[in-house]
N, C-alpha and C positions, 0 to 999 in steps of 0.2 A: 541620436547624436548628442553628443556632452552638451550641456548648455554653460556659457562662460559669461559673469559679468565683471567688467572691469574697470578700474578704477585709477586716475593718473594723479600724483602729487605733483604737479607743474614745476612748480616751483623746485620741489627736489631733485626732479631730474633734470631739471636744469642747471642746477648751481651745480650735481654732481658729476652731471655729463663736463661742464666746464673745465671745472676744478683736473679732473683726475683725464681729460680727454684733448680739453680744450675743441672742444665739437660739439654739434646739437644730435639730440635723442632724434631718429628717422622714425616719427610714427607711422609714415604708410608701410614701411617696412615690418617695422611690429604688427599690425596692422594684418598684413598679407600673411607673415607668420602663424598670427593665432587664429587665422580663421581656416587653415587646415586640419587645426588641433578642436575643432569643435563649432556650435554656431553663440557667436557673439550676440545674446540676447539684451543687455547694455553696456554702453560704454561711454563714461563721464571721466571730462576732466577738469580737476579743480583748478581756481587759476586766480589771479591778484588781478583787477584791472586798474592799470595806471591812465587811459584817457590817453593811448599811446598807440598812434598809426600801424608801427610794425608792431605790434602786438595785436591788434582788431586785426592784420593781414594774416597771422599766427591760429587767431581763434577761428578765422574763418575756413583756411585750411584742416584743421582739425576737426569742424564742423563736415568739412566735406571729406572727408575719410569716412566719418559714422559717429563721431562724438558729440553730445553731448558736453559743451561746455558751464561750470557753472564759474560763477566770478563772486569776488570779495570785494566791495574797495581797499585799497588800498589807505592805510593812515600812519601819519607823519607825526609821530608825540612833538610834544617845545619840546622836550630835551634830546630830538634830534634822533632817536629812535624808532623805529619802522615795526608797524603790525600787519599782519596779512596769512593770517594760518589759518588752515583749514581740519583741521585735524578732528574734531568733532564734527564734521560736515559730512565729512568722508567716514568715520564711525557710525553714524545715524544710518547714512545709507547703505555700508556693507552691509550691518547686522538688518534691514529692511529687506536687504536681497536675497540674501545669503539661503535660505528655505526653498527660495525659488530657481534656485540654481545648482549646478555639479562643482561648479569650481569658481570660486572668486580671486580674481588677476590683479594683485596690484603692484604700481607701478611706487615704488617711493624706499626709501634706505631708512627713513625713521623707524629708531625703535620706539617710541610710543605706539605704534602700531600691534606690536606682539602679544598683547594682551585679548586685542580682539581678536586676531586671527586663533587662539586658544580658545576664546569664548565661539567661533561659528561651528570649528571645528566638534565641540564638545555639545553646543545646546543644535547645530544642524547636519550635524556631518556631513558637511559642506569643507571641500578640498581647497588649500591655497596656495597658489605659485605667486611670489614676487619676484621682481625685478630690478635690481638695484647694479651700481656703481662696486666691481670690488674694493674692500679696502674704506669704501663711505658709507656702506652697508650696515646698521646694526649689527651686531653677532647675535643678539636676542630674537630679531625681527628674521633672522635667518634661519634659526633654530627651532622659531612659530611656527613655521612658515612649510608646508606639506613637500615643496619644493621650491627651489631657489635660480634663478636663472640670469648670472654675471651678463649686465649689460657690457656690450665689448664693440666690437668693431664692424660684425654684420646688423649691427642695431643702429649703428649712428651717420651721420651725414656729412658731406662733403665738409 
């Protein structure tokens, strides 16, 4: 059986599922989807923590799917500006997986992302499907990317 690990930008898909849906990303859904397609050997999701009720409700749901959440604080510069990326977090860990796996799943529309998925593909020949928002999507991060799969309307939630 394929072994799959995968990988959630919170944050992206959230602001994207939003932005272009006005709806949230249905992770048991995904969830239930990809583990026909193979056995989910990990599965982490990167996340901001703001010290915020529904969101601990959020992490612990996610938790109870099969995830693995990791968290950021969250930081508020004085000029009123916000930090909270994981982008190196989530970099360190594919390329950590990636040898040990068939196919690396991620979830997120950034293209800063395409670089690495060129680099597992090339140093592990390790396969990748993302997931993203059409339209919020990278064109780069798409074009990485072994396969592409338009989050849409059997993915998201009431």
């Amino acid at each position: 059986m394929k072994k799959i690990a995968v990988f959630v930008d919170v944050q992206n898909i959230y602001y994207t599922c939003r932005q272009a849906y006005g709806r949230q990303f249905n992770y048991r859904r995904f969830w239930q989807q990809l583990q026909h397609q193979g056995d989910i050997v990990q599965a982490t999701a990167y996340a901001i923590d703001r010290a915020d009720d529904q969101q601990r409700k959020f992490q612990d749901a996610l938790r109870h799917i099969g995830f693995t959440v990791k968290l950021k604080p969250f930081i508020q510069r004085s000029d009123g500006s916000a930090k909270g990326d994981w982008d190196v977090g989530i970099t360190i860990d594919v390329l950590q997986q990636a040898e040990a796996v068939d196919e690396i799943v991620l979830l997120s529309g950034d293209g800063d992302f395409d670089l690495l998925l060129q680099a597992i593909r090339q140093r592990f020949q390790c396969k990748s499907t993302v997931y993203g928002v059409p339209g919020l999507t990278a064109h780069a991060l798409i074009n990485s990317a072994d396969s592409y799969q338009p989050i849409a309307d059997d993915l998201l939630g009431g």
